[in-house]
C-alpha positions as CSV (number, residue, x, y, z in Angstrom):
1,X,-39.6,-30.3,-103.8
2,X,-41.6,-28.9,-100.6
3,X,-40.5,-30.8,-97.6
4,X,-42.7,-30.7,-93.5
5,X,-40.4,-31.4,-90.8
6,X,-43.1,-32.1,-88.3
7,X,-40.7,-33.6,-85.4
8,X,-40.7,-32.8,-82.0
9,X,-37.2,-31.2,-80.0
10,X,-35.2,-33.8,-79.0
11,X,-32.2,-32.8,-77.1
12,X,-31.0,-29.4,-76.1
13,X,-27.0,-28.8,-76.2
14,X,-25.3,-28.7,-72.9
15,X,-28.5,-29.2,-71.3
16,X,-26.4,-30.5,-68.0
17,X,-24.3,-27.7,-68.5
18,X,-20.3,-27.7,-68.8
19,X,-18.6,-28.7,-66.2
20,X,-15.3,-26.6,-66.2
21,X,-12.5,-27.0,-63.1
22,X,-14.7,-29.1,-61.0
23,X,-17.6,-26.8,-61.5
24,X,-20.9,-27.5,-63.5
25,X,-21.6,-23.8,-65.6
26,X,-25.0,-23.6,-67.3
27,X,-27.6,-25.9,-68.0
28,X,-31.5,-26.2,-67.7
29,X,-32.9,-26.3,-64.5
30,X,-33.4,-29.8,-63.4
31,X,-37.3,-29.9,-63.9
32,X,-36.8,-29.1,-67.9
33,X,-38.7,-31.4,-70.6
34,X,-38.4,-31.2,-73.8
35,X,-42.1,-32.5,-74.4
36,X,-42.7,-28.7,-73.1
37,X,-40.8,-26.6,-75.3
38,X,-42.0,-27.5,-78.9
39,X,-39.4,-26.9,-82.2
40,X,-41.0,-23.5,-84.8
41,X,-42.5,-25.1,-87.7
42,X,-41.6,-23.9,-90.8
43,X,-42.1,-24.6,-94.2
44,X,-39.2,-25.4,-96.2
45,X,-39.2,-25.7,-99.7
46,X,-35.6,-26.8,-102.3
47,X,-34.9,-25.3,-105.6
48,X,-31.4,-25.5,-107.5
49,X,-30.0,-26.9,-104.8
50,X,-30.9,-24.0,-102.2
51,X,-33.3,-24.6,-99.2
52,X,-35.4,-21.8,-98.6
53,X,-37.5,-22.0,-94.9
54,X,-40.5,-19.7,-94.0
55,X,-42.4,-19.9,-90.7
């Protein structure tokens, strides 16, 4: 069975960072989209139960 995931990134973990003893660590910068930063295609393919992925 050959499956083609042709979605687009939808969310980013921690994208607002981690806020850790009143303080926000990490995160994108403010101005990030997603729209922007597209997901690597790949070509994934299932056999005996195994999902092998090439890109």
């Amino acid at each position: 069975m050959e499956l083609q995931l042709k979605e687009d990134l939808q969310g980013v973990p921690f994208r607002r960072g981690v806020k850790q003893h009143g303080k926000v660590n990490g995160g994108m910068p403010a101005d990030f989209q997603t729209a922007d930063h597209g997901l690597t295609k790949l070509t994934a393919a299932s056999r005996g139960g195994v999902v092998f992925c090439e890109f």
